[in-house]
Structure formats: structure tokens, C-alpha cells
C-alpha positions, 0 to 999 in steps of 0.5 A: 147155455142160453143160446141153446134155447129157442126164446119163440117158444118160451114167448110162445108157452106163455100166451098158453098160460090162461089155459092152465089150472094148477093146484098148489098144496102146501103150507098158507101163511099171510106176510105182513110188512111193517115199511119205515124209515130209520133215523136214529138208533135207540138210547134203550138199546143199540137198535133202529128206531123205525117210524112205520109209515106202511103195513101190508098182508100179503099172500105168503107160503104156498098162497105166494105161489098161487099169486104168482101163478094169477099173475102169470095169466093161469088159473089156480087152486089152494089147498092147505090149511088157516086158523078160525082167525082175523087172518085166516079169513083176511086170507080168503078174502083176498083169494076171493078178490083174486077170484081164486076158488077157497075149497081147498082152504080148511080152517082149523081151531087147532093152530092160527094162521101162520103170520111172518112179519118182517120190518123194513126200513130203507129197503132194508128187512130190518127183522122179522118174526113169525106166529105159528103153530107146527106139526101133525094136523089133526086126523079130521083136516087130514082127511078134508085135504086128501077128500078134497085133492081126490074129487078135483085132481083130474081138473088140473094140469100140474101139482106143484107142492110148496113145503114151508115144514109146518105139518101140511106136507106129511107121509098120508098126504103125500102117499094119497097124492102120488097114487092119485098122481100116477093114476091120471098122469100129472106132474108133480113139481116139488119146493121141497124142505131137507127135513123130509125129504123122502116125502118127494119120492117120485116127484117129476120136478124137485127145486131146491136151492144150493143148500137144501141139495147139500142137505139133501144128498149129503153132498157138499158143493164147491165145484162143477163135479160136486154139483152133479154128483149132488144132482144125479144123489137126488135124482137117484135118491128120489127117483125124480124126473129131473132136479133144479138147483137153485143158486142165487148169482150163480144162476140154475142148474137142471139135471134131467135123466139120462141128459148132461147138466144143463146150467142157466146163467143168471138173467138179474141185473140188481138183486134188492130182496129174495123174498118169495123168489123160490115161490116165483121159480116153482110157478113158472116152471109148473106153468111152462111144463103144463104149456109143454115146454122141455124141462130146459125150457122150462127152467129158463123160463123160471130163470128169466122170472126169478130174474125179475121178481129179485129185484123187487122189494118184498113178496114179489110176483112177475107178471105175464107181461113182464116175462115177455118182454124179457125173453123177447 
């Protein structure tokens, strides 16, 4: 349904982008890339051996989405949560490096900063693994997010929420966002994880890929009729504005209140790595709705962005550049 969309406006809402301010509430955590190569395989075990020529720590979780969100031209804010570590404080240098205010961060001696390192080898991930601590936070950082959301709000165009499920997205938080969002009328664009899904009642946006909307409608989809019913369970269910359903090479699907289905064939030639491809989606979409465009919009603009950042290796980002060049 590409045709039915008008490209001028999806090129125009990106020249707007420099005049967003979004703020990202979720779950910070560092990506950390091992690059190598393989040669051999080990005489101690049947595995590769991979001799490291690279490392890099990245901003991962909802400090991705952030990234994506500065690379896309807008202004952004974090609000989560890091341990008094080396990573913790790696992390909010490289906020700062970005220029991107860190008030929102509050460290902790609770948990460390969640880590995910991942070993790549040929442009192959050849493992990965996580160091994390999950669960409730502690009452004093709870209440230091919610003080924080509550005196910035009203400077925000958008609120996306990026749920990785390690106990930053709980029932206060959410309960305080919503009353906060519905009091100065922003919208609230979710990434949701299946666990909790109820957290995401009123949400003007839901993303889920193919899978987390099986989970979280109870619906198994094979088919076109599968997929709308799935849909219209979440919207219902959440008493969302509209779901997007992520699906891979299938492309996206978009259901809005009160419209038909809206598919959004895949615009990606080559798909190298998936890696932080939800966080790219979210960002885009929370952009082209803060830069009025249409649900349908929208969602073709996050579509053409996903397109870009999968073929790419490892946490990628789509800049503002390359976005337009695509949908021109």
C-alpha cells in the first residue's frame, strides 16, 4: 500500500525533526562487541576459536533508542536506571559526548549496569552473554524517576517506552506516566515485552513484532484474517490508538481504530543483522508522529528505517540523511 502514501510528506516530517524533544523511559543497558575472525575450531571443544581484532561499547536498550533518535536529527532525553560502576559511567559519558542531558539516569548500588556482549566473527554473532541484575527497584529510585518525569513532562513532544523487562517499566511508574500523559496530551509510543502487557493500557502506539502479538493476544497467526483479529484483541485489550506489527520480511502491519488494516511491504534489500532494529522502528515512528504525520505515515517512515539499519552489522542506527534519500 505504498502507493498510497505521499513520499513528499514523509521527506518533508523529516526536515522537522531537529524540533523534536522525545523522552525515552526504559531499560539502559551497554552493548559490548567482541569483532573477530574464525579459522579454526578448537581441539578442547567443537567451537570456533576467534581471534579478537575489535571491541566496542555501545549504547543499547532504550539508550539505542535515544541514539537513534540524535541520529535522526531530534533532541532526546533518558530516563532509566545504571549501577555505580565502570559501565554506568562509561554510559553517561557517552550521553554526554552526544550532548544529550543525563538527569534522567539514576545510578543505583542495587544492581550494575546491565552489559550484552555479543562475539562476532564474519559478520556472524557468534554468542552472546548478558550480566545483569532484574527485578523491582528499590522504592528511593522509583520515586527519583517518577520526581524526574513529572517536573520535565510538559517540555516533550513524544514518550516512547522501551521495555527490555529488567524492572524499570513496573505498575507505579506506568499508573504516574499515564496520568501525567493524559493531563498535558502527549502521546505515548510503546515497545512492549508480552510479560506485562497490561502495563501498556492506553498506549496511543503499541509495536510488537509477530510474536510478542501471538503472546499478547493469545492469538496464533498464519493468515491475513489471523493477523487482524490479533490486531483488533490488542487494541481492544489495551484500548490502544493503533498497533504495529512488526514482522521481519513480511514487512509491518498497522491497525488503527476505526480503519482497515494497513500493510507495509518490506523496503530492505539485504538483512545482515536485526540487532536494535525494534529500537530503530520506535524511533522513527515516535519522530514522524511528533512531526504530524498519520499513523500510516508514520509507520512507512519507520518501515523505510528499519529497512536500512538491517542491513547493517551490529546496534545500528539510520540517519536523518539516509532516510531521505530512500523515501525520495
Amino acid at each position: 500500500m505504498l502507493e498510497n502514501i505521499n513520499r513528499q510528506n514523509l521527506y518533508q516530517a523529516i526536515q522537522k525533526f531537529p524540533a523534536a524533544n522525545i523522552l525515552v523511559i526504559g531499560d539502559i543497558i551497554v552493548d559490548h562487541f567482541i569483532w573477530g575472525t574464525v579459522s579454526r575450531i578448537s581441539p578442547e571443544a567443537p567451537v570456533p576459536v576467534v581471534n579478537v581484532t575489535d571491541e566496542s561499547l555501545l549504547l543499547g536498550g532504550s539508550a539505542n533508542v535515544l541514539h537513534n533518535l540524535y541520529d535522526l536529527g531530534a533532541r532526546a532525553t533518558l530516563c532509566g536506571v545504571i549501577g555505580d560502576d565502570f559501565m554506568g559511567d562509561h554510559l553517561l559519558e557517552l550521553l554526554r559526548k552526544m550532548s544529550s542531558p543525563v538527569a534522567g539516569v539514576i545510578k543505583t548500588v542495587d544492581r550494575p549496569t546491565t552489559k550484552k556482549t555479543r562475539i562476532v566473527a564474519q559478520s556472524q554473532q557468534v554468542v552472546r552473554f548478558d550480566r545483569e541484575k532484574t527485578g523491582p527497584l528499590p522504592p528511593a529510585i522509583l520515586d527519583a524517576l517518577c520526581s524526574f518525569i513529572e517536573e520535565h513532562i510538559n517540555t516533550f513532544d513524544a514518550v516512547i517506552i522501551s521495555d527490555y523487562c529488567k524492572g524499570v517499566i513496573c505498575q507505579r511508574l506506568m499508573d504516574h506516566l499515564r496520568t501525567l500523559l493524559n493531563r498535558h496530551r502527549i502521546p505515548m509510543i510503546v515497545d512492549p515485552k508480552p510479560v506485562h502487557a497490561e502495563l501498556f493500557r492506553e498506549a496511543t502506539i503499541i509495536t510488537p513484532n509477530h510474536h510478542e502479538a501471538e503472546k499478547m493476544s493469545g492469538v496464533t497467526i498464519d493468515d491475513d484474517q489471523t493477523l487482524l483479529r490479533a490486531a483488533t484483541t490488542l487494541l481492544q485489550k489495551l484500548d490502544s490508538t493503533a498497533v504495529l506489527i512488526t514482522r521481519g520480511e513480511a514487512g509491518m502491519t498497522l491497525l488503527e481504530k476505526g480503519k482497515p488494516i494497513f500493510t507495509i511491504p518490506t523496503v530492505a534489500k539485504e538483512i545482515y543483522d536485526v540487532t536494535g532494529a525494534g529500537d530503530t522502528v520506535i524511533a522513527s515512528l515516535a519522530l514522524g508522529l511528533a512531526s504530524g504525520l498519520s499513523f500510516a505515515e508514520a509507520a512507512t517512515l519507520a518501515n523505510f528505517a528499519a529497512g536500512i539499519v538491517v542491513g547493517k552489522v551490529g546496534t545500528a542506527t539510520a540517519s536523518a540523511r539516509e532516510l531521505m534519500e530512500l523515501v525520495s
